[in-house]
N, C-alpha and C positions, 0 to 999 in steps of 0.2 A: 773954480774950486771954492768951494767953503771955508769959510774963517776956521784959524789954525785950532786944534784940540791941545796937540802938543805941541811948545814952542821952547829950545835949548838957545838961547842966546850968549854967543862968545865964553864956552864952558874953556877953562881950564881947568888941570887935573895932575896935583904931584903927589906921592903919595910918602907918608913922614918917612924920614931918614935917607929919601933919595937928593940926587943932586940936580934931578934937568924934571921938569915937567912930559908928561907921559904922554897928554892932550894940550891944545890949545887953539883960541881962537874958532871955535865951533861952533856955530849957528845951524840950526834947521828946522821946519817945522812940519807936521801934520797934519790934514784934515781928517775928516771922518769917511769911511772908505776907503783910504786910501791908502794903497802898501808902497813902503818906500824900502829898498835894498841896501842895504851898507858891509861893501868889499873892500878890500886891502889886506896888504901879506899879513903872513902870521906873525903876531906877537905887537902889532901896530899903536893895540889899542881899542879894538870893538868891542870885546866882551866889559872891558872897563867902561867905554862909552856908552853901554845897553845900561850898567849897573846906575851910571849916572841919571839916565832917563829915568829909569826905575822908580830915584826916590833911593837906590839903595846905599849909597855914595855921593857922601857931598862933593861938592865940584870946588877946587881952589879958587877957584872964581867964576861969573858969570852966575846965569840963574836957568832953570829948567822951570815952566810955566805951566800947568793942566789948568785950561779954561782962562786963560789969564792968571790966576794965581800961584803964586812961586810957592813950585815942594817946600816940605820942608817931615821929609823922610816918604818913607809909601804913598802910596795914593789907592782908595779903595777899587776905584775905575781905571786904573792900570796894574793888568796881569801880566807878568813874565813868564816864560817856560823855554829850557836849556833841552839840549842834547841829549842828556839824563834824565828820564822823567821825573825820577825822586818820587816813585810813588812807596808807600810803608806796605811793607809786604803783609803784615799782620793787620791788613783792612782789606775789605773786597772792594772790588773797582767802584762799585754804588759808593762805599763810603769815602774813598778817595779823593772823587769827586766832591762829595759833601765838606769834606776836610777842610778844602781853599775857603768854604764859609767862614771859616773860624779863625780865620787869619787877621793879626793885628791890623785896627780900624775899618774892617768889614761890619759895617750895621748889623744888628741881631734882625734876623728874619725871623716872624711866626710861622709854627712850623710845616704852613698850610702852602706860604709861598716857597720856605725851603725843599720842600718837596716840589711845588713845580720848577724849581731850577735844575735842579738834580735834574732829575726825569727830562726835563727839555733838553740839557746838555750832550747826556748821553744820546739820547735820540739822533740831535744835529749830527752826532760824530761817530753814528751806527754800530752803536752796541749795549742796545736795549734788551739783546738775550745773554750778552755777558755780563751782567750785573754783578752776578753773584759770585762769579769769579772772583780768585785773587790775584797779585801778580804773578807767582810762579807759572800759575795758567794762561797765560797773555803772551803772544807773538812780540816780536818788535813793534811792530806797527800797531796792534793794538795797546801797549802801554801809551805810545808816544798820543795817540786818541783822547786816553783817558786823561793824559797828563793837560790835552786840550782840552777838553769835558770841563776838567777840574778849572780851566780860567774863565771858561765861558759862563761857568756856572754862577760866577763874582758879578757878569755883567757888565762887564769892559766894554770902554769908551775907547781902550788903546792896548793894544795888546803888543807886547815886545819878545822877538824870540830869537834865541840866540842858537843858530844851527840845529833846528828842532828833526831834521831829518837826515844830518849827515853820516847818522849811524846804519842805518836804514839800506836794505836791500833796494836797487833798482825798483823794479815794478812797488814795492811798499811806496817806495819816495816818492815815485810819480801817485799813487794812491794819494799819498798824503798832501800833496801839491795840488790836486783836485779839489780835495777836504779843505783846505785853506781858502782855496780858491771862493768854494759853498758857503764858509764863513761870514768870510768879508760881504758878498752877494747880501746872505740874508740878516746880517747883524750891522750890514755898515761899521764895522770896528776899524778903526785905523791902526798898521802896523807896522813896526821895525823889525826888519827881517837880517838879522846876521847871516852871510854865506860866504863859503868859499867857492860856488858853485855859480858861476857867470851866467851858465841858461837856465837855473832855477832862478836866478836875479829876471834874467828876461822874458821869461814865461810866466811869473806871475806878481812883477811889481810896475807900477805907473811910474816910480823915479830911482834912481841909481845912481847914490854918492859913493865915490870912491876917497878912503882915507889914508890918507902916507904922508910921510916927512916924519921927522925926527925933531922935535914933537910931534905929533901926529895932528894933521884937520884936512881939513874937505878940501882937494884938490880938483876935481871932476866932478863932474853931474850929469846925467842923459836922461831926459824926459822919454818915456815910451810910450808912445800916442798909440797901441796899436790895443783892437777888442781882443776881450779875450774870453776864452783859451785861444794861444795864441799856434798853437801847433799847425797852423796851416801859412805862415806868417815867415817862411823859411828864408826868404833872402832879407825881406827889413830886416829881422833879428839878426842875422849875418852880418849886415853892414855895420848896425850898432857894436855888436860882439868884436870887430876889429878892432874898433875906437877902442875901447875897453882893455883888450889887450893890449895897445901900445901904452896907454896910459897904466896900464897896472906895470908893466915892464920899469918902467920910468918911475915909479912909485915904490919901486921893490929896493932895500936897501942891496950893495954889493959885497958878496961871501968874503 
């Protein structure tokens, strides 16, 4: 594996007026390529720990590192995208896309290469005849596209997503799990993958931290050595997937 992209070293995380710390003790990093999964029950702490990575939340302590250098708020080479596209509906999908340009500490592009990112993005994420569309016009799965379009179009070294298809119809998901898949293949982007979803974690990430306790940090890990797509891979992923279960059981606080 390649020297890390992203590296979170011993993050803690309280947030003012509370009383216990929400994160702590967190370490993990990235390379390039390479998608890492991060499960644990709900309300644990992942979407706080994604915001962390982000750049969008300082950490109570500890440091988040892009390329060796500690954040210190966004980073132009790391895009996030949530469950919610948040695309503005009074812009067509073309410009949507363009939008993420213009997002604080993104470099100003001439408008020769701004246009080949756009154009390239939409391409990657197959809706170069929807352009012109808005979003009222746009399926599920194609907003959640665009909402991709729109990071790739930034150029990410790291891309962070926090349950980008849990909304999502079956067959979409698995569409979009493909698309992810194309991604990483031709962009080499490394990513943090939020799910609640144990065989999206397995089908398409190389490592699998699971977060619990009260604070919340990295209790588990499973490396998944296996090529992918992995749909033909049905008992390895099985075996792993039990692991996972007992340790999420044990990680889950009690009603």
């Amino acid at each position: 594996m390649s020297a890390p992209i992203l590296e979170a070293a011993n993050i803690a995380l309280r947030y003012a007026g509370t009383s216990g710390d929400i994160l702590c003790a967190f370490d993990m990093s990235l390379a390039a390529g390479e998608t890492v999964a991060i499960l644990g029950p709900s309300g644990v702490g992942k979407s706080s720990l994604l915001r962390v990575l982000a750049g969008l939340q300082d950490p109570t302590a500890g440091v988040v590192k892009m390329r060796g250098t500690p954040l210190s708020g966004t980073h132009p080479r790391i895009a996030i995208a949530f469950q919610d596209p948040g695309l503005l509906p009074w812009l067509s999908l073309e410009k949507n896309v363009s939008f993420g340009l213009d997002f604080v500490k993104q470099p100003v592009l001439p408008p020769a290469e701004r246009r080949r990112r756009v154009d390239a993005a939409i391409a990657e994420v197959g809706l170069s005849d929807a352009r012109r569309r808005y979003p009222s016009q746009l399926s599920g799965g194609m907003a959640q596209r665009t909402a991709l379009a729109r990071c790739l179009a930034r150029g990410p070294e790291v891309l962070l997503l926090d349950e980008p298809f849990g909304a999502l119809d079956e067959i979409t998901r698995a569409e979009m799990q493909h698309l992810l898949l194309k991604v990483v293949r031709d962009f080499q982007t490394g990513v943090v993958l939020i799910t609640h979803d144990i065989d999206e974690a397995l089908l398409l990430t190389d490592r699998i931290v699971l977060l619990g306790g009260s604070p919340a940090s990295q209790i588990e890990e499973w490396r998944v050595d296996l090529p992918k797509p992995r749909d033909d891979y049905v008992a390895e992923i099985g075996a792993i997937r039990i692991d996972i279960l007992k340790a999420l059981r044990g990680a889950t606080r009690p009603i």
